[in-house]
C-alpha positions in Angstrom: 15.3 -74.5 32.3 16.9 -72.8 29.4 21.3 -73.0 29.6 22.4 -69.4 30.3 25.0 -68.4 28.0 28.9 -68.5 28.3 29.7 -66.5 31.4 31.9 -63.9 31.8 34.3 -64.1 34.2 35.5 -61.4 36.5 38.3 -62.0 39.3 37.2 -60.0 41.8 39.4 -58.9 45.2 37.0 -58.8 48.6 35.8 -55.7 48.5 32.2 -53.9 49.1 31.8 -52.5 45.7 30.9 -55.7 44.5 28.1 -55.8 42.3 24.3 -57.5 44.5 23.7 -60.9 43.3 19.9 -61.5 42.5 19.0 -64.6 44.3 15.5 -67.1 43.2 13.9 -69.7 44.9 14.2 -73.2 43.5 11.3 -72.6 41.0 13.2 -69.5 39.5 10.8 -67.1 41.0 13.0 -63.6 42.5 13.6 -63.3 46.3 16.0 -60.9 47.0 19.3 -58.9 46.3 22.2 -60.3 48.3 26.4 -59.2 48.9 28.8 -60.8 47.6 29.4 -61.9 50.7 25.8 -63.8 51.2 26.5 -65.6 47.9 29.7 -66.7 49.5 28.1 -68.5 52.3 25.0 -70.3 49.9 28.2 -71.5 48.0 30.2 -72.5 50.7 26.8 -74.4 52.8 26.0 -75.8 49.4 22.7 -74.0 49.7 22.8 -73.2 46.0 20.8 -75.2 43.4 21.5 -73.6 39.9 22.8 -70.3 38.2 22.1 -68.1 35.6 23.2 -65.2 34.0 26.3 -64.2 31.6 28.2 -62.5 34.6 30.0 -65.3 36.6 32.8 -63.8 39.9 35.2 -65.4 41.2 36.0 -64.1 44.9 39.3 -64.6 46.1 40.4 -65.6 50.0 43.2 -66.1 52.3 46.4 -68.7 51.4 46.1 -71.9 52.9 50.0 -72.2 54.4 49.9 -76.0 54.2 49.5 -76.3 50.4 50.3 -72.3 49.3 46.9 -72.4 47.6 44.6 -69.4 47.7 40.8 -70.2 48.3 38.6 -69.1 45.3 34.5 -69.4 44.9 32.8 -68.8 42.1 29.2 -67.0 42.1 26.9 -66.1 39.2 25.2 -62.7 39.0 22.0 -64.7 39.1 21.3 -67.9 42.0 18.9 -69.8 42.8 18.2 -70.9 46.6 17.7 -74.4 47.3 14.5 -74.7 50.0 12.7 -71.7 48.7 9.7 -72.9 46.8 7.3 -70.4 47.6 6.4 -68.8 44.2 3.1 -67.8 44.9 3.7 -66.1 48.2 6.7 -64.5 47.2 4.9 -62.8 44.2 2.0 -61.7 45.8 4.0 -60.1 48.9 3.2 -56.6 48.5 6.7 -55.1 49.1 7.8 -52.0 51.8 6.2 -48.6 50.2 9.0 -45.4 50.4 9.6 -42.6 48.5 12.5 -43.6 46.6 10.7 -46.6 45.0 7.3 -44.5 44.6 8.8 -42.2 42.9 10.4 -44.6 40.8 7.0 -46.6 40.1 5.4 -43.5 38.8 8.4 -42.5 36.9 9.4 -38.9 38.7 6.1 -37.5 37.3 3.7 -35.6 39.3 0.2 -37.3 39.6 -1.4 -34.0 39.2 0.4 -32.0 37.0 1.5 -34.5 34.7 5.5 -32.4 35.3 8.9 -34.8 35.9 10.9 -33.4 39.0 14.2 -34.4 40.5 13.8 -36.4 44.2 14.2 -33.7 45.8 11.1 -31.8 44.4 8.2 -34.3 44.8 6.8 -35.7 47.9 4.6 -38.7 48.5 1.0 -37.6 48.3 -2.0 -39.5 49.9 -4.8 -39.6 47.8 -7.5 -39.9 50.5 -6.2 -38.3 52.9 -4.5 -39.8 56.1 -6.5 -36.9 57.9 -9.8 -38.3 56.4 -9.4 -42.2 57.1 -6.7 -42.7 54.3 -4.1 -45.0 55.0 -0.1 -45.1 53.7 -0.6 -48.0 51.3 0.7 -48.3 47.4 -2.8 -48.0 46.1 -3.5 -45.1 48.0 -0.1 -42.9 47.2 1.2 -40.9 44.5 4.2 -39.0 43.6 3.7 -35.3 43.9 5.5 -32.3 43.1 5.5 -29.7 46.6 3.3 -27.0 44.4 0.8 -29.8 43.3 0.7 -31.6 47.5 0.2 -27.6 48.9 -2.5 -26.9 46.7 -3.9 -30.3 47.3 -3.5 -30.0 51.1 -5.5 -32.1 53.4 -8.1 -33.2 50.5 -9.1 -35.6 48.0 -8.4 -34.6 44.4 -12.4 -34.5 43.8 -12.2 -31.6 46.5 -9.6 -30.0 45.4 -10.5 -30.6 41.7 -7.6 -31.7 40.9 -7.3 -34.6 38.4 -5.5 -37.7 38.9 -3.6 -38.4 36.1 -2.5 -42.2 36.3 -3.6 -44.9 38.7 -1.8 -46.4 41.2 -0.9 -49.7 41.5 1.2 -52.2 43.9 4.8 -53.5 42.1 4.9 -57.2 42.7 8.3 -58.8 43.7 10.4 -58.8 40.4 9.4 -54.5 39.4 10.3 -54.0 43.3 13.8 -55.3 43.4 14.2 -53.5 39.9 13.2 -49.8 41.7 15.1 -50.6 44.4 18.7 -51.3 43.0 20.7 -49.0 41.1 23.0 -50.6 39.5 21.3 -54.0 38.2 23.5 -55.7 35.6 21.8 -56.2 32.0 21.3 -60.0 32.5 19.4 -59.6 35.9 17.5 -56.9 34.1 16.7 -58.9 31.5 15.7 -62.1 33.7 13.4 -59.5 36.2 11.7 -57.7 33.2 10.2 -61.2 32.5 8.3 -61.2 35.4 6.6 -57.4 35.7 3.1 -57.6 35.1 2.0 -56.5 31.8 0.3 -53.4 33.5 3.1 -52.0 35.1 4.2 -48.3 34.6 7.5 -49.4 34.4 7.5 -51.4 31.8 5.4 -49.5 29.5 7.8 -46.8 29.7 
């Protein structure tokens, strides 16, 4: 594996604001976001085969009154899990559809229209119709601005002649846990952009 770069190192108090660690399998393939707290534990259970990334933490704990010492662990921004060799399966787990990340995949633009909205003013649109056998799947969703999902109604764009304008598409794992977190650090943004598929609407942004 390639050596990360010098880490930075941030003394951090316990506290919830603490930025989600990005945990791997062993084969470097992403799992999951986790607390501060989780990344604690796989520390502390020696669970934890490597670390990447140029962010490293050090969390802070109680005094030991024997010694005077305070407990410290360090975590890196990036981990990897030891016993969680399943690349395959955990890229080709089709992750939770909602809104927030659908809206996200298709970049806040209306399928239909072709307009970019705030979250409040799109909605997810089925493009067969739940009504007419279609089911509440990625490749069967769009985002949808309210004007654009009345006018549709309860039919398929080719009876409402209304055109698509993009296709849709399932994220795998890595483009999932990038829609889904808000506040990714550059170098877990960095390692997860690695492993989008090339067709991705986020990345071709």
């Amino acid at each position: 594996m390639q050596e990360p770069p010098s880490p930075s190192i941030v003394h951090e108090p316990r506290r919830s604001t603490h930025p989600w660690i990005l945990t791997l399998d062993a084969n470097g393939v992403p799992h999951r976001w986790v607390s501060w707290q989780h990344a604690v534990f796989y520390h502390s259970k020696d669970l934890v085969a490597w670390v990447a990334g140029s962010h490293e933490f050090e969390i802070r704990g109680g005094i030991n009154r024997l010694t005077g010492e305070q407990s410290c662990i360090r975590t890196n921004s990036i981990i990897a899990i030891k016993g969680r060799s399943h690349a395959h399966k955990l890229q080709t787990a089709v992750p939770p559809l909602n809104n927030r990340e659908l809206f996200h995949r298709d970049r806040s633009i209306c399928g239909y229209c072709g307009g970019e909205f705030s979250y409040q003013k799109l909605t997810r649109d089925h493009i067969v119709p739940v009504s007419q056998g279609g089911r509440d799947l990625w490749m069967n969703v769009v985002t949808c601005c309210r004007p654009c999902n009345q006018r549709k109604s309860g039919r398929t764009p080719e009876q409402a002649r209304m055109q698509l304008l993009y296709t849709p598409y399932v994220p795998n794992k890595a483009e999932y846990l990038i829609l889904s977190n808000r506040n990714i650090l550059a170098d877990q943004m960095d390692f997860l952009a690695q492993h989008v598929n090339a067709n991705s609407r986020w990345k071709a942004a």
